[in-house]
SEFI-103207 format. One record per residue (C-alpha): residue number from 1; residue in three letters; chain; z, y, x. Coordinates in pm, 1 decimal. Layout:
N
NUM;ALA;A;Z;Y;X
...
This chain:
276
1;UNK;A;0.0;0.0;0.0
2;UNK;A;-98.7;344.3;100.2
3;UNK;A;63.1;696.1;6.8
4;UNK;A;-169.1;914.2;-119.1
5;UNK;A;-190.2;1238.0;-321.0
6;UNK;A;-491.9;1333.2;-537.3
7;UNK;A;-658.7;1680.1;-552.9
8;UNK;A;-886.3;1884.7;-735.8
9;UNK;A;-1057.7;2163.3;-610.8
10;UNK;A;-1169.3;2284.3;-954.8
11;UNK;A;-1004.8;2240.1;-1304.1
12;UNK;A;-1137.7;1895.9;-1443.0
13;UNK;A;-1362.9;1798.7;-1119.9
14;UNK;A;-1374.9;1510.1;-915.5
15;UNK;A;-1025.4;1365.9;-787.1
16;UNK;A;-1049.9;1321.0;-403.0
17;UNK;A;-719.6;1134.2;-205.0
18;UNK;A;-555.3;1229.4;99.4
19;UNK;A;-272.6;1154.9;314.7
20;UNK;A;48.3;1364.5;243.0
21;UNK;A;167.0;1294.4;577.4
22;UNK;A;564.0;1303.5;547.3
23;UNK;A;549.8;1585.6;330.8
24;UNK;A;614.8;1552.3;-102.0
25;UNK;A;367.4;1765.6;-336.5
26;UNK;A;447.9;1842.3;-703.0
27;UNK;A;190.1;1849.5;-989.1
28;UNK;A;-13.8;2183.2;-983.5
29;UNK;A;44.2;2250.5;-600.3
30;UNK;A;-194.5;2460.7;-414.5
31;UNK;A;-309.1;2264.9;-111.9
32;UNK;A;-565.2;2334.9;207.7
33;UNK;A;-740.7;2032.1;301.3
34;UNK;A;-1040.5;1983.9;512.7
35;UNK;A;-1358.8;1836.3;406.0
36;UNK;A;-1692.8;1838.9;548.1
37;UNK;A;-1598.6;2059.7;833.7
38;UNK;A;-1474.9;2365.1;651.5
39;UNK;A;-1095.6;2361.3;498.9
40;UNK;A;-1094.6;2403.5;103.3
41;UNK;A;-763.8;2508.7;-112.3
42;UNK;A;-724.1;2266.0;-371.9
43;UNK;A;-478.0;2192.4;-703.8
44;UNK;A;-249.1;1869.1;-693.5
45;UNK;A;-368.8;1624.3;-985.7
46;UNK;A;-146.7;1324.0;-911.3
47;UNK;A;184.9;1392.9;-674.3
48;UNK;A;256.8;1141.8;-425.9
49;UNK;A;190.1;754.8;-515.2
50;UNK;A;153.7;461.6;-362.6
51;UNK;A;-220.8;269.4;-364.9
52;UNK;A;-404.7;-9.1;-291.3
53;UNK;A;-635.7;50.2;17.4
54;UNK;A;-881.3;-199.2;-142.9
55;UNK;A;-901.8;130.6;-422.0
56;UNK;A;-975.3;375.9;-189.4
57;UNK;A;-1258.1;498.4;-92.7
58;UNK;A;-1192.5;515.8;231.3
59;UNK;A;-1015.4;646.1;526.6
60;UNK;A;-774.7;899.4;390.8
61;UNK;A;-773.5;1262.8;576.6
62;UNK;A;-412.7;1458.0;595.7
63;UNK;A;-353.3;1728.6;393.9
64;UNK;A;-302.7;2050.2;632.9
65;UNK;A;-42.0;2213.3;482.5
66;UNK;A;76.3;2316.0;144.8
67;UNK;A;-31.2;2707.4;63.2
68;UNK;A;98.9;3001.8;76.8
69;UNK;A;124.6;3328.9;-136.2
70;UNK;A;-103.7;3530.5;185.3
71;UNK;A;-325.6;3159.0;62.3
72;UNK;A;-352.0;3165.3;-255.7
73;UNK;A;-396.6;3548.6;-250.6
74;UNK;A;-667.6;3489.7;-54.4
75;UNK;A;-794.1;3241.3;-283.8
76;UNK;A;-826.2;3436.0;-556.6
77;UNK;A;-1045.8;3726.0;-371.6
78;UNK;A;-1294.7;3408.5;-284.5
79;UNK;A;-1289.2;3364.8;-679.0
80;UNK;A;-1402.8;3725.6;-734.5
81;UNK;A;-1617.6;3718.3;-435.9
82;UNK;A;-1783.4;3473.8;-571.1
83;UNK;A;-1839.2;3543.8;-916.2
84;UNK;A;-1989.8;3909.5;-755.9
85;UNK;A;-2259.6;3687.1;-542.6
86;UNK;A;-2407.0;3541.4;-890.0
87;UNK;A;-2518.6;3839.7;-985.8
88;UNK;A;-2696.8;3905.7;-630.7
89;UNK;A;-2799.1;3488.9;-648.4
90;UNK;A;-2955.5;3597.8;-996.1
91;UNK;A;-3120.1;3881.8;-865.9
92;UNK;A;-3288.7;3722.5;-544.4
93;UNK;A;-3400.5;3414.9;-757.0
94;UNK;A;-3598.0;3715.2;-983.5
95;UNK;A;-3717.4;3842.9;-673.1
96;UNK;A;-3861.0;3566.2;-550.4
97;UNK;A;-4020.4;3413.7;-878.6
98;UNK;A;-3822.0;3045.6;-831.6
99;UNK;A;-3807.4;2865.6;-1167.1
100;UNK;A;-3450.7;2796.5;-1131.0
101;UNK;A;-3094.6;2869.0;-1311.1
102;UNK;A;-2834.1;3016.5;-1078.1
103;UNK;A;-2493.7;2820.2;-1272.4
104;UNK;A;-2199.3;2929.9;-1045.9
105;UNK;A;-2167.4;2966.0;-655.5
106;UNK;A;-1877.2;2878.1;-472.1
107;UNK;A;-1714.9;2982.5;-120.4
108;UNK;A;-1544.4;2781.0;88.7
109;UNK;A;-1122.5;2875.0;187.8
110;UNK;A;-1252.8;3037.5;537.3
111;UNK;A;-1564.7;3157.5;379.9
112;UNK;A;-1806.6;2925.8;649.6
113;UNK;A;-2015.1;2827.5;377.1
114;UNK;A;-2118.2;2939.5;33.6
115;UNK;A;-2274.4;2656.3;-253.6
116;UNK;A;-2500.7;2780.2;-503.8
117;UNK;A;-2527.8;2575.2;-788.3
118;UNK;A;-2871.8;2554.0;-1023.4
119;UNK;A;-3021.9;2349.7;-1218.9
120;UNK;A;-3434.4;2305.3;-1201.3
121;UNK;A;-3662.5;2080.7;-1389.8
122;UNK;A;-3794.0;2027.5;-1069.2
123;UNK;A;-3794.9;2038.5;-637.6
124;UNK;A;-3749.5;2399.9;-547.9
125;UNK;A;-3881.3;2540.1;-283.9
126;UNK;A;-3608.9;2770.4;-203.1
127;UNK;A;-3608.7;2791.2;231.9
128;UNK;A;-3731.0;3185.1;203.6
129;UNK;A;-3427.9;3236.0;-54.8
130;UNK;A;-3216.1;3104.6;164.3
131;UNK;A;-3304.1;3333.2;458.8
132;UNK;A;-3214.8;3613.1;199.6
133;UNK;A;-2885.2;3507.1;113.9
134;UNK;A;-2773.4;3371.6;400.6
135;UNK;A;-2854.0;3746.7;565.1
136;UNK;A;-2641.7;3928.6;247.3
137;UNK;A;-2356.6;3699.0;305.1
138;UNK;A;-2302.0;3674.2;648.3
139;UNK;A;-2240.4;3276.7;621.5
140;UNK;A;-2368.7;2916.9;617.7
141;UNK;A;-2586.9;2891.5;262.5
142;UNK;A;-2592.2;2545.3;58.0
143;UNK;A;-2787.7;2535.7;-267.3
144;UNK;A;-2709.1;2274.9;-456.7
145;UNK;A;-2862.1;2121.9;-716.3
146;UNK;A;-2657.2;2014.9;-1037.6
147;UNK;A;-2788.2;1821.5;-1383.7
148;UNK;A;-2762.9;1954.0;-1732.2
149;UNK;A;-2376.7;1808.8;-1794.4
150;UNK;A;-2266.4;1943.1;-1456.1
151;UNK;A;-2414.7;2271.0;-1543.1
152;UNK;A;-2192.2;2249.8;-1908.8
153;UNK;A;-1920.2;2106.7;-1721.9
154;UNK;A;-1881.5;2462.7;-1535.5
155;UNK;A;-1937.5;2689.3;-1786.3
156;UNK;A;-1731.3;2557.6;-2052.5
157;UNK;A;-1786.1;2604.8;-2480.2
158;UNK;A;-1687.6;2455.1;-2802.6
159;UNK;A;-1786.9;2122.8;-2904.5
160;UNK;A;-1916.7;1999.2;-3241.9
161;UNK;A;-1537.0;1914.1;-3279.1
162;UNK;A;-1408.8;2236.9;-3267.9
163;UNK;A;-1234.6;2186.9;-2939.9
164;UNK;A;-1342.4;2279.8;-2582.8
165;UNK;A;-1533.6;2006.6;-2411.9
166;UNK;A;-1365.7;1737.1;-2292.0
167;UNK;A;-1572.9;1778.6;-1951.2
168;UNK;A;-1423.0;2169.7;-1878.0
169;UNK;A;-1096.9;2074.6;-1972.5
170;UNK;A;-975.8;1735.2;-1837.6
171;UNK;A;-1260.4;1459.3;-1805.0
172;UNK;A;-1281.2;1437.5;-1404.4
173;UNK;A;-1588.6;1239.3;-1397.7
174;UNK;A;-1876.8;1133.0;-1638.5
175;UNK;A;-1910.7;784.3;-1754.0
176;UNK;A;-2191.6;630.1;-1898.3
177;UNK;A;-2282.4;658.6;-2244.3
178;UNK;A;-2549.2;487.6;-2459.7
179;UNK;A;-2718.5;520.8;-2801.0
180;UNK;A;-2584.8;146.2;-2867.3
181;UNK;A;-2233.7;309.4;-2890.5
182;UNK;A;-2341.1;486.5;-3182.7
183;UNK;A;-2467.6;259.6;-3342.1
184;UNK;A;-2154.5;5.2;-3274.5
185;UNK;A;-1987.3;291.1;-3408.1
186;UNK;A;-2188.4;355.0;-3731.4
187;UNK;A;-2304.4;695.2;-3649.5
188;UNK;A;-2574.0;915.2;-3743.2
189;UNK;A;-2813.8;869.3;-3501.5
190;UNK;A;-2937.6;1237.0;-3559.0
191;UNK;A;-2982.7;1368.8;-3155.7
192;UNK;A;-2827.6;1715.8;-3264.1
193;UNK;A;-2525.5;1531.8;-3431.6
194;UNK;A;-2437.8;1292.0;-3176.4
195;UNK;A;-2521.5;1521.3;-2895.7
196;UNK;A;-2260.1;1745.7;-2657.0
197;UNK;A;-2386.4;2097.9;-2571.0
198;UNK;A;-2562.4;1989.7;-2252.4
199;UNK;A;-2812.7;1870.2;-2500.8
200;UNK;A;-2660.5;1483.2;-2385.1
201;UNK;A;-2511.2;1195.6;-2579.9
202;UNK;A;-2135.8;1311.3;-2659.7
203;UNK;A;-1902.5;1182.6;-2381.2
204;UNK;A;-1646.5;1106.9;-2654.4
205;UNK;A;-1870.9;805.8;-2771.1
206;UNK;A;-1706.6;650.8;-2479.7
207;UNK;A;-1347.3;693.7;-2554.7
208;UNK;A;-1280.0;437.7;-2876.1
209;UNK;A;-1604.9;186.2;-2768.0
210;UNK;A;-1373.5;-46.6;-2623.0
211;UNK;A;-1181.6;-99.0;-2958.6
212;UNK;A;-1575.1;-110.4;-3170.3
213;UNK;A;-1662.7;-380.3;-2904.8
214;UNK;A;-1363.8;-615.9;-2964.7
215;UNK;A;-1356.1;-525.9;-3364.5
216;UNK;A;-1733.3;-658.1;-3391.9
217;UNK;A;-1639.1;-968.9;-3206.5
218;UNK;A;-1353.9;-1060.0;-3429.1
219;UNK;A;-1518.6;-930.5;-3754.9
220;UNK;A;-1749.8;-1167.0;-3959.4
221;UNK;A;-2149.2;-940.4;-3928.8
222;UNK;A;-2323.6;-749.2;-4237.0
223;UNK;A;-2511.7;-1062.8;-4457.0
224;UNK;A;-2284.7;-1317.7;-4307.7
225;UNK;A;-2160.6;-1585.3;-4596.1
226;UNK;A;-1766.0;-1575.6;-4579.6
227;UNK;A;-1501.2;-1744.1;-4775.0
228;UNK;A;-1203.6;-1505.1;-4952.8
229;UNK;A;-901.0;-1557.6;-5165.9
230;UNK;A;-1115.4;-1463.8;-5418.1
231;UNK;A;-1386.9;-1698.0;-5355.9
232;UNK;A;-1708.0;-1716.9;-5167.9
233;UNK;A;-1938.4;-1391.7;-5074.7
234;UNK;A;-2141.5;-1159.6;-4890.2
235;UNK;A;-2039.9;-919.3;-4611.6
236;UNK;A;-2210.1;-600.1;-4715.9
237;UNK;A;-1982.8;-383.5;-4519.8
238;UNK;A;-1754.7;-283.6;-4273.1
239;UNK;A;-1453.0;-87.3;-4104.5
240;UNK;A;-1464.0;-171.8;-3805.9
241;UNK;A;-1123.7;32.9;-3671.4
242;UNK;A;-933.4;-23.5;-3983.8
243;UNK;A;-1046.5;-450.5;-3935.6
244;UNK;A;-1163.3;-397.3;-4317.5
245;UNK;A;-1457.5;-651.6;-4442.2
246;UNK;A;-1597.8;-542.4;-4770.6
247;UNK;A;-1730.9;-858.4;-4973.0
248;UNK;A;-1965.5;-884.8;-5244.5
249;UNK;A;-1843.8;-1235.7;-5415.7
250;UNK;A;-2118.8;-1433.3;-5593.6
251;UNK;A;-2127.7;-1381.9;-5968.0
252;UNK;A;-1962.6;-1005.4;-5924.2
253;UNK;A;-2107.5;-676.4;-5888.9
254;UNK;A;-1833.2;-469.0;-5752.0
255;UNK;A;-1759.8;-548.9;-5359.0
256;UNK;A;-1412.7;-607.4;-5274.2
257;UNK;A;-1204.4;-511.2;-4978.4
258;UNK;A;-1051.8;-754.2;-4738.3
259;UNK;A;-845.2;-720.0;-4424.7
260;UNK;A;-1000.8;-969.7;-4166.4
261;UNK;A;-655.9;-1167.7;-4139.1
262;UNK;A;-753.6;-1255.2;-4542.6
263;UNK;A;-1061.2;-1356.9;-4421.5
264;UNK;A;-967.8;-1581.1;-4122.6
265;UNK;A;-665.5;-1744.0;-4290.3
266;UNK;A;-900.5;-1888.2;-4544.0
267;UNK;A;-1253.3;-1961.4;-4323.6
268;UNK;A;-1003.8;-2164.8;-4099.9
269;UNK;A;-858.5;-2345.8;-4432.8
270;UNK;A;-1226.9;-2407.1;-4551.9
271;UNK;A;-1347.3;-2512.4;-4249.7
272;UNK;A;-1720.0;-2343.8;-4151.9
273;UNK;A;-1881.5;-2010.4;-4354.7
274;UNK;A;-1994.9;-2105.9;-4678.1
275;UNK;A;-2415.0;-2086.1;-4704.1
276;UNK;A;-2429.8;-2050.6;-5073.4
C-alpha cells in the first residue's frame, strides 16, 4: 500500500495522485506540485489515503509544499491574467482568419507556459498564431485542442434538469455513454431530449444503467408468456426500477400489475412459462 493524496487543478477535472511525503493535507487545500516541468497550484480532492500501487498509474511525484497566502494570492492574479489573454487569444484568431473557438486559456503557477484551449472541426494550422502570442506573452505557448464536452465542461450552464451540469460541478472524468442506455431505460429517443448541452448523449444516462441492466435480467421481457396468481398472461409492460411486470391475463382486457417476486414465486411453482 502506498500513501497518496489526490488533486485537482480545476473544479471537477481530472484527479491526479501524488506523494504527500510526511506531510497531512485536508480536503480543499491549496497545493504546488510539479508536472510536466513547470509547478502548478492545485485543490486537495481526497486527503491522505492509503492505495494499491497496482491502481496507480504510476510512479507517484511529491507534492512541493502546501501554499501560501503570497501563493494563492498569486494564484488568483494568474486567474485574471488569464481570463484578460482570451480576449487578446480571440482577437489574434480574428486576425488571422483560423476557423477555430478560443474556450479558456490557462497559465501555469510560474507563468512558463500558457494553454489555449479551442475546439475546431478540424487540424489547425495555427504555427504563425503562435509566433503572435508567444511574442504578447512573453512565455512558452501550448494550444490545445479540446472536444465539444470538454469545451461544456469549462464553461458551465443549466441542464435539461434544471441543475448545473454534472460535468462543471463534480463529474471528474467522462464515461462512456450509449443510445442502448436509453433505450434500456425507456427513453425518448428524441436527440434534443436525451442530449446534454454539448449537443452529446446526457452523461446522467450513465448513473442508474447499472440498476436497468440487472432489472432486465431478472424481469420476465415485453410478449413473454408468464404465469400469475391470477392466472396465465402476457407481459405487455414494464417498470423496470420499481421490479413492476404489468400482465395482460388471457380472457381479460384490463392489464394487471405484478411485483416480479409474484411472478417468480409462481413460474418456479408451475415449473416453465406457460405458451398458451
Amino acid at each position: 500500500m502506498v500513501e497518496v493524496i489526490g488533486v485537482r487543478y480545476r473544479q471537477a477535472g481530472h484527479i491526479y495522485y501524488f506523494s504527500p511525503g510526511k506531510h497531512q493535507f485536508s480536503y480543499n487545500d491549496y497545493v504546488l506540485v510539479e508536472s510536466q516541468q513547470a509547478k502548478y497550484m492545485a485543490k486537495v480532492a481526497i486527503a491522505n489515503k492509503e492505495m494499491s500501487a497496482e491502481d496507480l498509474p504510476g510512479e507517484l511525484q511529491p507534492i512541493l509544499h502546501a501554499a501560501s497566502e503570497k501563493e494563492i494570492a498569486r494564484h488568483e492574479e494568474n486567474l485574471l491574467a488569464a481570463k484578460e489573454a482570451v480576449a487578446i487569444g480571440k482577437q489574434k484568431i480574428r486576425e488571422h482568419g483560423l476557423k477555430m473557438k478560443l474556450v479558456d486559456v490557462e497559465y501555469t503557477f510560474d507563468r512558463s507556459k500558457m494553454v489555449f484551449q479551442f475546439t475546431a472541426d478540424g487540424r489547425i494550422d495555427f504555427r504563425e498564431l503562435v509566433k503572435d502570442l508567444a511574442a504578447i506573452f512573453k512565455t512558452r505557448i501550448e494550444l490545445r485542442q479540446i472536444g465539444v464536452r470538454d469545451e461544456a465542461k469549462i464553461l458551465g450552464g443549466i441542464g435539461p434538469c434544471g441543475r448545473q451540469l454534472c460535468c462543471s460541478t463534480f463529474l471528474g472524468d467522462f464515461v462512456p455513454v450509449s443510445i442502448k442506455m436509453a433505450k434500456d431505460q425507456g427513453l425518448s429517443l428524441n436527440p434534443i431530449k436525451i442530449s446534454g448541452l454539448c449537443g452529446r448523449l446526457m452523461c446522467c444516462l450513465k448513473y442508474e444503467n447499472d440498476e436497468y441492466e440487472l432489472a432486465k435480467k431478472e424481469l420476465p421481457d415485453y410478449g413473454s408468456e408468464v404465469l400469475t396468481p391470477d392466472g396465465p398472461g402476457k407481459v405487455v409492460g414494464l417498470n423496470l426500477l420499481s421490479r413492476i411486470v404489468k400482465v395482460r391475463l388471457y380472457g381479460k382486457e384490463v392489464p394487471v400489475e405484478y411485483d416480479d417476486e409474484e411472478i417468480k414465486k409462481v413460474a418456479k411453482a408451475g415449473g416453465k412459462n406457460v405458451n398458451g
